[in-house]
N, CA, C and O atoms as a printed pandas DataFrame, in Angstrom:
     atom_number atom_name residue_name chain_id  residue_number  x_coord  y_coord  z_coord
0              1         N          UNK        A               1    0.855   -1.162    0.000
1              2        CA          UNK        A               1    0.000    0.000    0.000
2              3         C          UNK        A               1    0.904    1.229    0.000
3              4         O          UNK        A               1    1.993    1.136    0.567
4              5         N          UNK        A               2    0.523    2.457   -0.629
5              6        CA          UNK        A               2    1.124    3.294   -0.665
6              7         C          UNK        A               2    0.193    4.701   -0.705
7              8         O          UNK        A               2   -1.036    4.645   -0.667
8              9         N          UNK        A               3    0.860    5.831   -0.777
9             10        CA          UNK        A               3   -0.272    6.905   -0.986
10            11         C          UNK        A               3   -0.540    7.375   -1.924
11            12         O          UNK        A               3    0.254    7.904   -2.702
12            13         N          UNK        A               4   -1.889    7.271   -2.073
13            14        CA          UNK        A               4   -2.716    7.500   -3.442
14            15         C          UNK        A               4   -3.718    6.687   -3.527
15            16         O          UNK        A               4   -4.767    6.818   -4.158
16            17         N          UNK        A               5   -3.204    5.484   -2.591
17            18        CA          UNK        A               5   -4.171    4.345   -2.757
18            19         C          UNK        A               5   -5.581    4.340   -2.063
19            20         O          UNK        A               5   -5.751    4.191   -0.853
20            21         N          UNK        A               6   -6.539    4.518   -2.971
21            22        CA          UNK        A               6   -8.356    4.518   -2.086
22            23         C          UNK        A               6   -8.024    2.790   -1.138
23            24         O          UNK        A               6   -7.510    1.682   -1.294
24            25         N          UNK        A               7   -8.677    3.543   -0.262
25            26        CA          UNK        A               7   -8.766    2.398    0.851
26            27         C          UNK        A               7  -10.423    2.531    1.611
27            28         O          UNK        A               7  -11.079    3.571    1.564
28            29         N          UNK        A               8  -10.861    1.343    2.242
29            30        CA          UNK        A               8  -11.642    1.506    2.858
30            31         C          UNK        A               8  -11.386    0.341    4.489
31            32         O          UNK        A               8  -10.345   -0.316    4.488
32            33         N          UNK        A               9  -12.299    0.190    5.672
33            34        CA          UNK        A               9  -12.219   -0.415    6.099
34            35         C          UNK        A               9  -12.389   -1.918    6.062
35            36         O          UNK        A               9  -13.464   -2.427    5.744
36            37         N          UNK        A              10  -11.102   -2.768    6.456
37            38        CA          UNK        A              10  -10.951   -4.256    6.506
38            39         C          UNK        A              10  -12.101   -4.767    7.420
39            40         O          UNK        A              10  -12.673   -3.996    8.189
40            41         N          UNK        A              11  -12.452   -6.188    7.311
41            42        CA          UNK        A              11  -13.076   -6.711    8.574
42            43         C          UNK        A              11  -12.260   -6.569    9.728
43            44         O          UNK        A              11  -12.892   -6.569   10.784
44            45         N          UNK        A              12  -11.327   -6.478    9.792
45            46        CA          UNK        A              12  -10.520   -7.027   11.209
46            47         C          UNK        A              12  -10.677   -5.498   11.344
47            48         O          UNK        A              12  -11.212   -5.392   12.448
48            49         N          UNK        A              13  -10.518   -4.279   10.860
49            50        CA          UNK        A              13  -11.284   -3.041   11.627
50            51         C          UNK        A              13  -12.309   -2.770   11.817
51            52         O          UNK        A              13  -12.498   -1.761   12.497
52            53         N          UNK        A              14  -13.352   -3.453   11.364
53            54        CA          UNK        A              14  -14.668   -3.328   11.869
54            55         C          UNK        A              14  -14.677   -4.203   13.156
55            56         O          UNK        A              14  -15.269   -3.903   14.192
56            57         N          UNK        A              15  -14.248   -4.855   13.036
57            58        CA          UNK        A              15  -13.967   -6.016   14.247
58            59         C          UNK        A              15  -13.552   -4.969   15.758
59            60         O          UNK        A              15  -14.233   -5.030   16.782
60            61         N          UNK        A              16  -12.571   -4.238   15.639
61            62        CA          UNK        A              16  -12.233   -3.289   16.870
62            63         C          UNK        A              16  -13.155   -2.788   17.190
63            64         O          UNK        A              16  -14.096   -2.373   16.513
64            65         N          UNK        A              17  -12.936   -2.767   18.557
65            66        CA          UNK        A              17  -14.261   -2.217   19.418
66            67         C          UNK        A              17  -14.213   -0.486   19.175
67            68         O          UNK        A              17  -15.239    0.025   18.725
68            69         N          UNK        A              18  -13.493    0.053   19.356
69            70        CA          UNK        A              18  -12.697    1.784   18.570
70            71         C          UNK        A              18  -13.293    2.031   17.168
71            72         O          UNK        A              18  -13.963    3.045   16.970
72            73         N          UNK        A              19  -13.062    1.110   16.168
73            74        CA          UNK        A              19  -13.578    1.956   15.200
74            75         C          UNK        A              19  -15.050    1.650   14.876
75            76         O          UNK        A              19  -15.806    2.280   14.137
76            77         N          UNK        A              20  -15.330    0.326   15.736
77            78        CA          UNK        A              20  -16.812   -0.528   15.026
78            79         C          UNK        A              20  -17.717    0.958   16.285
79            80         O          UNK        A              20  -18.701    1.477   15.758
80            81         N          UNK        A              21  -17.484    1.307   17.227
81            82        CA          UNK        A              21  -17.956    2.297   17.854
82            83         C          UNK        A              21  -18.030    3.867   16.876
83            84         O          UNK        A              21  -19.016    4.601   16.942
84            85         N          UNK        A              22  -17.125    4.102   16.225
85            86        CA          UNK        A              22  -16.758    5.234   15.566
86            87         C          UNK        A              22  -17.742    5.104   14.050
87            88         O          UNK        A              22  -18.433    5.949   13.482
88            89         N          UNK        A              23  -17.467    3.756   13.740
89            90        CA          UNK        A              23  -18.846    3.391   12.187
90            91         C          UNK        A              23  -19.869    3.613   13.031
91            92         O          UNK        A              23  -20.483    4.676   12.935
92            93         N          UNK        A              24  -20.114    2.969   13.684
93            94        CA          UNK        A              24  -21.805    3.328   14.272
94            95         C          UNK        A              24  -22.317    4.371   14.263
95            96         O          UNK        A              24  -23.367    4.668   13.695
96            97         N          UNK        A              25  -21.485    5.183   15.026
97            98        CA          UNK        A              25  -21.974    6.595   15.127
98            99         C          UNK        A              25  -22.485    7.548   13.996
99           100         O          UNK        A              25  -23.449    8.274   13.756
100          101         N          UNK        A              26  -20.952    7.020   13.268
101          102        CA          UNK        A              26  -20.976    8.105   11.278
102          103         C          UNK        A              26  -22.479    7.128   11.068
103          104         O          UNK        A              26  -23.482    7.840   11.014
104          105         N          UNK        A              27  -22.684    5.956   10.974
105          106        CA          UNK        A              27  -24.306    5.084   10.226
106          107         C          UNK        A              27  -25.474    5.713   11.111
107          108         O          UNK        A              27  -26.658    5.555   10.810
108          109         N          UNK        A              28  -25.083    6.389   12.150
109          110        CA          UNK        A              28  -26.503    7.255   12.853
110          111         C          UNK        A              28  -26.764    8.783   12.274
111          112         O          UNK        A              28  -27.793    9.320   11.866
112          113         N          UNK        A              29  -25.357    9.276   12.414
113          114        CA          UNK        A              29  -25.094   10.748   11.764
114          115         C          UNK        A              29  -26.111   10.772   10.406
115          116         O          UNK        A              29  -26.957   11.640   10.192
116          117         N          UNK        A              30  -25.853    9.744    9.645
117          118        CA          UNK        A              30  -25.949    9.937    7.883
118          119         C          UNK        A              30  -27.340    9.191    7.474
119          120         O          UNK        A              30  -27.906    9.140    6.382
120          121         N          UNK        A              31  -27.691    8.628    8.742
121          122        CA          UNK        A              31  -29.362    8.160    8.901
122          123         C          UNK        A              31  -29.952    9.142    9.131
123          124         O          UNK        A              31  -30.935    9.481    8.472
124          125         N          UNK        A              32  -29.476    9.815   10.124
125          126        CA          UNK        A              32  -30.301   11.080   10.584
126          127         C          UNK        A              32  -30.161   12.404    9.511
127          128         O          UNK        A              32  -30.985   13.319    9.496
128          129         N          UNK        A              33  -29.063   12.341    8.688
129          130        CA          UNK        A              33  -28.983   13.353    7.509
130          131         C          UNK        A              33  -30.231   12.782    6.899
131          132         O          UNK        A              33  -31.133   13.566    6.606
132          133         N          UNK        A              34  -30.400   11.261    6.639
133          134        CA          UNK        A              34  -31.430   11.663    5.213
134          135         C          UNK        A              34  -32.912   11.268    5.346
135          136         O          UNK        A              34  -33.730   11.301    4.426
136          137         N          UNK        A              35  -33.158   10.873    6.678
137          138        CA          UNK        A              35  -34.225   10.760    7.307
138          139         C          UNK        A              35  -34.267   11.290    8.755
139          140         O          UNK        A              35  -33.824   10.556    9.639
140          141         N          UNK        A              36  -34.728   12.422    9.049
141          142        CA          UNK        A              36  -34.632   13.528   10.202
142          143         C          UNK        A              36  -36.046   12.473   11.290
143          144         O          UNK        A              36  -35.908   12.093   12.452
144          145         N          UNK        A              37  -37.143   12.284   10.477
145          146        CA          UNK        A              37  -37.738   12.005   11.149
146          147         C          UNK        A              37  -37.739   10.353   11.617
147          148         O          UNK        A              37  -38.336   10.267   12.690
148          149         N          UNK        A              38  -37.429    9.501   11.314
149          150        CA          UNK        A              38  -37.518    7.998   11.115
150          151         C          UNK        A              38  -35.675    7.473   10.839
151          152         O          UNK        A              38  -35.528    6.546   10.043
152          153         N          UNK        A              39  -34.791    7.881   11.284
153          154        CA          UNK        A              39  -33.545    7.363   11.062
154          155         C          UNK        A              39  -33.192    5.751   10.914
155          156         O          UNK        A              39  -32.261    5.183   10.344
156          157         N          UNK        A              40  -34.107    5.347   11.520
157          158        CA          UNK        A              40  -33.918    4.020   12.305
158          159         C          UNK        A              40  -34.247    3.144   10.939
159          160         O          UNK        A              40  -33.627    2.091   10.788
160          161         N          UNK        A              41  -35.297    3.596    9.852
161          162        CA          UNK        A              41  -35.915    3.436    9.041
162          163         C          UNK        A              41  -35.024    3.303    7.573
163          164         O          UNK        A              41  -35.313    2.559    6.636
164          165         N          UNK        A              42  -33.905    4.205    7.650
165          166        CA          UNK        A              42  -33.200    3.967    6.411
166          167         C          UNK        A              42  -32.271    2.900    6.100
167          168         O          UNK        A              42  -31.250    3.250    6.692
168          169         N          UNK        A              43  -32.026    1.799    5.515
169          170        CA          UNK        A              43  -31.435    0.743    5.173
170          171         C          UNK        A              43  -29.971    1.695    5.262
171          172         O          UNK        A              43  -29.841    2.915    5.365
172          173         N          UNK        A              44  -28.869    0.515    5.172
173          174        CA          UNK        A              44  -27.311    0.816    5.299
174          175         C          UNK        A              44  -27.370    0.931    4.517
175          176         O          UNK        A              44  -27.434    2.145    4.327
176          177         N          UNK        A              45  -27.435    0.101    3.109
177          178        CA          UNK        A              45  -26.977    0.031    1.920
178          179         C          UNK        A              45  -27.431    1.572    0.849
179          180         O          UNK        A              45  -26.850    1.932   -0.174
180          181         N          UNK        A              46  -28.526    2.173    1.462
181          182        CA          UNK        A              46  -28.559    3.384    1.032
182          183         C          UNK        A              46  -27.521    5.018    1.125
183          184         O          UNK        A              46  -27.373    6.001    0.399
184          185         N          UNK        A              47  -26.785    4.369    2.975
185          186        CA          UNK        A              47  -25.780    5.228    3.107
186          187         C          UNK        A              47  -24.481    5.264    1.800
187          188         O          UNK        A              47  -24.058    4.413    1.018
188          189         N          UNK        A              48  -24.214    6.429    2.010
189          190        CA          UNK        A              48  -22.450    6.854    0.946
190          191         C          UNK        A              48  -21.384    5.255    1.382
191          192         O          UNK        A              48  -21.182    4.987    2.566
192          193         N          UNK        A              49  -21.041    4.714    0.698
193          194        CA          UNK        A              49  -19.300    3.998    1.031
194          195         C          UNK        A              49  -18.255    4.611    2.012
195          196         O          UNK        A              49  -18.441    5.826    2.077
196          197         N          UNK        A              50  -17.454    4.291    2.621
197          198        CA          UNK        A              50  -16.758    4.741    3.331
198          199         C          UNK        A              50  -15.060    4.599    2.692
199          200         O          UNK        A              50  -14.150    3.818    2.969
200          201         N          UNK        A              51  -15.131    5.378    2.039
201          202        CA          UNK        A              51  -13.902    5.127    1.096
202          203         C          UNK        A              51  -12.571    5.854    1.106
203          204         O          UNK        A              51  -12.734    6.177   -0.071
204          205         N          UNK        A              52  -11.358    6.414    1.409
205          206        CA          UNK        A              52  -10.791    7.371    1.627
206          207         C          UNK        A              52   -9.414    6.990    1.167
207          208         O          UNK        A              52   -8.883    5.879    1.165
208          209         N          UNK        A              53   -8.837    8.441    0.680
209          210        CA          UNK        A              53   -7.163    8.564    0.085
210          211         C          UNK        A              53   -6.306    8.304    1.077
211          212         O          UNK        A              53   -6.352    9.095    2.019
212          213         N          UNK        A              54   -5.176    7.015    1.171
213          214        CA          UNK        A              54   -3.823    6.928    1.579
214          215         C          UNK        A              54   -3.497    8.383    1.676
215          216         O          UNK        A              54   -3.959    8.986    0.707
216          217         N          UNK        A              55   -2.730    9.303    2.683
217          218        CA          UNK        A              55   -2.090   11.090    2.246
218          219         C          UNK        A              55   -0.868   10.436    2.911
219          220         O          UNK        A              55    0.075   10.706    2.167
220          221         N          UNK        A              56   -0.507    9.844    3.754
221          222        CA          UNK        A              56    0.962    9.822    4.623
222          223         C          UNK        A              56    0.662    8.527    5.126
223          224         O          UNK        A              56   -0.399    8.032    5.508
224          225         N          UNK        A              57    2.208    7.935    5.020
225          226        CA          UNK        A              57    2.876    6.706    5.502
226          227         C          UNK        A              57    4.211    6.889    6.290
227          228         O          UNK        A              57    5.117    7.524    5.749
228          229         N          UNK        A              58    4.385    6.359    7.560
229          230        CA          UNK        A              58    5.335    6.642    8.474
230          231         C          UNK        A              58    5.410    5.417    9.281
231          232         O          UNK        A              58    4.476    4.618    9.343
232          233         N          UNK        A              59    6.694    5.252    9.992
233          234        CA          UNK        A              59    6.836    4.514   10.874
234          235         C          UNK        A              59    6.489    4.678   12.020
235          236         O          UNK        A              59    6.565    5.811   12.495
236          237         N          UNK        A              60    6.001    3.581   12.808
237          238        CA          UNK        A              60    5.552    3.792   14.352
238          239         C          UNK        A              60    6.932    4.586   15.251
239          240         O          UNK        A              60    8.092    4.615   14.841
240          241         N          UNK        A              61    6.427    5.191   16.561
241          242        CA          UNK        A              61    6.870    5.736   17.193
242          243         C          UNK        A              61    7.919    4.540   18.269
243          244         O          UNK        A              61    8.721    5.060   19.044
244          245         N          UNK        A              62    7.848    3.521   18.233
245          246        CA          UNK        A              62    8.398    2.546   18.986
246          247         C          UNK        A              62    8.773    1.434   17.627
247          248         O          UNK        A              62    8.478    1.208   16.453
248          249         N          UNK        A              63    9.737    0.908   18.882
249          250        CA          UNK        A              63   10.186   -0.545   17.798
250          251         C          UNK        A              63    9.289   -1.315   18.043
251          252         O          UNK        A              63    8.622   -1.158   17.020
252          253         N          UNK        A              64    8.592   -2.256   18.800
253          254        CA          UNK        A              64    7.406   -2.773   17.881
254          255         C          UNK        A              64    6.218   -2.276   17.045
255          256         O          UNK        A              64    5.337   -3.060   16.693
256          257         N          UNK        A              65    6.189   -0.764   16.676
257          258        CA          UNK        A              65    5.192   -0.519   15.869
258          259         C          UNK        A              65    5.707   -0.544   14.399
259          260         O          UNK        A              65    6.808   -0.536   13.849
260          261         N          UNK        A              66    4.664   -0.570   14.096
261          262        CA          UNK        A              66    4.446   -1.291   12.262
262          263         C          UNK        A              66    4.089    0.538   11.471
263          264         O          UNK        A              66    4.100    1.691   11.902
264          265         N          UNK        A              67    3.939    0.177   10.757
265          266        CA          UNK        A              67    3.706    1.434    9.595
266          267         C          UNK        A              67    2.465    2.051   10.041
267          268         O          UNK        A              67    1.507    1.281   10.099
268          269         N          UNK        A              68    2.247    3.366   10.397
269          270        CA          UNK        A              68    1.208    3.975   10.845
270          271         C          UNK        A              68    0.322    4.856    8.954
271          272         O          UNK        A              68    1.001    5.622    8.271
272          273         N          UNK        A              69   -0.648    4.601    8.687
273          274        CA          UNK        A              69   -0.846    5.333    7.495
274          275         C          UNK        A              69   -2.347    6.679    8.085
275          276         O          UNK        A              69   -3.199    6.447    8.942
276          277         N          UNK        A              70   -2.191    7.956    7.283
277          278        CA          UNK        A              70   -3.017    8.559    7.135
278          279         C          UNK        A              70   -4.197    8.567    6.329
279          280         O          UNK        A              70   -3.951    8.298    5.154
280          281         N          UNK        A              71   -5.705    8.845    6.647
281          282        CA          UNK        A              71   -6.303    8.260    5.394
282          283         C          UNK        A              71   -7.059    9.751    5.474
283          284         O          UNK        A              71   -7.244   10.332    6.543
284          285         N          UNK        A              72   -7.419   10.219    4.315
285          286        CA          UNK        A              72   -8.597   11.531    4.265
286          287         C          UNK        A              72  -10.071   10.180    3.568
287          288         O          UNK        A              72  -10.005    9.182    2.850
288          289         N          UNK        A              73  -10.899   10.695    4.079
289          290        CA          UNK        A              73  -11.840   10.645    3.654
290          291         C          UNK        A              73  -12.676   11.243    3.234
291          292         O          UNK        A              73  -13.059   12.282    3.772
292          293         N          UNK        A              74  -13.285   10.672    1.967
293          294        CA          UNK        A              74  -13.957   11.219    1.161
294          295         C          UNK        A              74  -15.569   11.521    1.855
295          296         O          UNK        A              74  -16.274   10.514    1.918
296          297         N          UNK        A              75  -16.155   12.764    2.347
297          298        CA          UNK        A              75  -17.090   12.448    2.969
298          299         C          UNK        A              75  -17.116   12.272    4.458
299          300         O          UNK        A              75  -16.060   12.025    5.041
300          301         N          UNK        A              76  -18.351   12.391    5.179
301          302        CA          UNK        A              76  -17.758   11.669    6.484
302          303         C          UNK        A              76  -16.938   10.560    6.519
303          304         O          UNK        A              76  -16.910    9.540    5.831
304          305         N          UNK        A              77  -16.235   10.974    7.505
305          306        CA          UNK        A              77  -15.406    9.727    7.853
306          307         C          UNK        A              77  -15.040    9.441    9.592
307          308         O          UNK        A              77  -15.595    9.999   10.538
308          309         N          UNK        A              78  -13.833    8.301    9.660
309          310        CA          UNK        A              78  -13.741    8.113   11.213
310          311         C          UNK        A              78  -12.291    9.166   11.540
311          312         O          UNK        A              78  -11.842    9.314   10.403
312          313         N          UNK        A              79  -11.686    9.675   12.163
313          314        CA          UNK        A              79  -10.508   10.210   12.255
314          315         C          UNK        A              79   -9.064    9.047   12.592
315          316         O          UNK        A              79   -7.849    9.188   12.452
316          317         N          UNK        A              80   -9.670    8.243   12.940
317          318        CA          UNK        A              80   -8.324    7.037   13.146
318          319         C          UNK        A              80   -8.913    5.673   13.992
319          320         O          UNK        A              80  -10.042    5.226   14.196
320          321         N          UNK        A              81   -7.758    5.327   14.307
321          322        CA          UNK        A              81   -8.196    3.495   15.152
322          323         C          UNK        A              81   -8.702    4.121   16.491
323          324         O          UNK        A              81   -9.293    3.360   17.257
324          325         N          UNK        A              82   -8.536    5.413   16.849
325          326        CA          UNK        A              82   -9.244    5.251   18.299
326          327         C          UNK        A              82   -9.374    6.704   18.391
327          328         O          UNK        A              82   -8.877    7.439   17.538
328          329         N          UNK        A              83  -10.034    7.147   19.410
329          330        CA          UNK        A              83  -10.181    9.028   19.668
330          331         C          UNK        A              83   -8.778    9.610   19.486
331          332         O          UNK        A              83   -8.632   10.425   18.576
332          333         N          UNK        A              84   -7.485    9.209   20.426
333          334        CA          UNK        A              84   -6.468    9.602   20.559
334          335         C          UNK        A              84   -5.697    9.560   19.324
335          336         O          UNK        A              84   -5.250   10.563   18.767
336          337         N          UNK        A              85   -5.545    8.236   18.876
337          338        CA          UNK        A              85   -4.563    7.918   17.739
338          339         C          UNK        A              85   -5.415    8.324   16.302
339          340         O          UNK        A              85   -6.431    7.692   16.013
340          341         N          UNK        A              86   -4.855    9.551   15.337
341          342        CA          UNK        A              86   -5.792    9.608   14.309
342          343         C          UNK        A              86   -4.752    8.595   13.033
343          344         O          UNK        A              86   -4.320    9.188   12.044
344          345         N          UNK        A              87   -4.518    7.385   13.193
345          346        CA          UNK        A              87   -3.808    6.935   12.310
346          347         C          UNK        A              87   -4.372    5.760   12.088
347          348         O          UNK        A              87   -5.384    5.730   12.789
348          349         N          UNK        A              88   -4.219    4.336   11.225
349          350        CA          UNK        A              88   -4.504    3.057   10.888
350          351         C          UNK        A              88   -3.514    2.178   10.869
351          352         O          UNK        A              88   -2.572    2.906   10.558
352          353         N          UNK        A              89   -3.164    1.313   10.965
353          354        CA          UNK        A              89   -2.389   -0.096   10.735
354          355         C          UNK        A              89   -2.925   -0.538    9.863
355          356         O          UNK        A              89   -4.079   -0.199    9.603
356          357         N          UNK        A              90   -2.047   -1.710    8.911
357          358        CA          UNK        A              90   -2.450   -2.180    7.302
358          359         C          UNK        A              90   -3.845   -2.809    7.507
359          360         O          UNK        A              90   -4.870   -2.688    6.836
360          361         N          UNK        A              91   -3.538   -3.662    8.858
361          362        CA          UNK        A              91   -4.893   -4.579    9.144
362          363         C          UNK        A              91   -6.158   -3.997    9.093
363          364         O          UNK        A              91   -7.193   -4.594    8.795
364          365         N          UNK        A              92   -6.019   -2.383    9.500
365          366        CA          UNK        A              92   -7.059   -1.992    9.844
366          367         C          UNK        A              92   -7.972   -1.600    8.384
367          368         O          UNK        A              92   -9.196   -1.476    8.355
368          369         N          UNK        A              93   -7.051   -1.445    7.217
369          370        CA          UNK        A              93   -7.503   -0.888    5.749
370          371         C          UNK        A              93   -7.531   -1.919    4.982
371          372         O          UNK        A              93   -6.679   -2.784    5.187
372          373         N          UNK        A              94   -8.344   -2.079    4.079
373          374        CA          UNK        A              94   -8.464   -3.019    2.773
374          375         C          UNK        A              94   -8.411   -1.918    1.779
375          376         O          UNK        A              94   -8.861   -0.783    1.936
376          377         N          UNK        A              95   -7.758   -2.432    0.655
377          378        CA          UNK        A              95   -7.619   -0.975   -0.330
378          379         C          UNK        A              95   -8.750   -1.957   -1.617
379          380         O          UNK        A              95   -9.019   -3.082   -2.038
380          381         N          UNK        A              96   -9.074   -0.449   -1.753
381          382        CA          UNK        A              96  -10.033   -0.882   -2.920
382          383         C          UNK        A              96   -9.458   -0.597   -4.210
383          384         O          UNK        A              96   -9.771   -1.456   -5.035
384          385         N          UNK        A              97   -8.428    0.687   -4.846
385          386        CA          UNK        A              97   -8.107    0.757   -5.624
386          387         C          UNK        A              97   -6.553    1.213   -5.855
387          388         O          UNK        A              97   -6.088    2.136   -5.187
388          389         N          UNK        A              98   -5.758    0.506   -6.854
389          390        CA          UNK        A              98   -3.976    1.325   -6.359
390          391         C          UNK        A              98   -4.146    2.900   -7.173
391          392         O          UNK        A              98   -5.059    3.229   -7.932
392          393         N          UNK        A              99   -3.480    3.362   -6.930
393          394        CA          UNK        A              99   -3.253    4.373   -7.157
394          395         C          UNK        A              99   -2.216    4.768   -9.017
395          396         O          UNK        A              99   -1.929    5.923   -9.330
């Protein structure tokens, strides 16, 4: 993976309790954008993709960390793997398209 590359979230990041908390929220936000009155009511599959640009690749701050990547998203998005950390691990991205 590199930057340029559209990425979206892997299972094994939906899987984290951090970001599967952080999707939830954006799938309430964007329910409640397009149905104000009945949110509960709009199917997922009607929400936007969650899709976003590789911008920066760096090494972790410690020797056991792995490659930390930046992602912008297109649209709402999550800011990273947890409130604190706005970054991803490979596991956490599946790329949808190279760059």
């Amino acid at each position: 993976m590199k930057t340029g590359d559209l990425v979206t979230i892997s299972a094994y990041g939906r899987g984290l309790v951090s970001l599967s908390d952080q999707l939830c929220t954006r799938t309430r936000t964007l329910q409640r954008a397009i149905d104000s009155e009945n949110p509960a009511d709009v199917p997922v599959d009607r929400l936007p993709p969650l899709v976003g640009i590789v911008i920066k690749i760096w090494k972790g701050n410690y020797q056991w960390s792995k490659l930390q990547y930046s992602v912008s998203w297109a649209g709402e998005g999550i800011p990273g793997r947890s409130r604190w950390e706005k970054s991803f691990t490979r596991k956490d991205l599946k790329m949808v398209s190279k760059a």
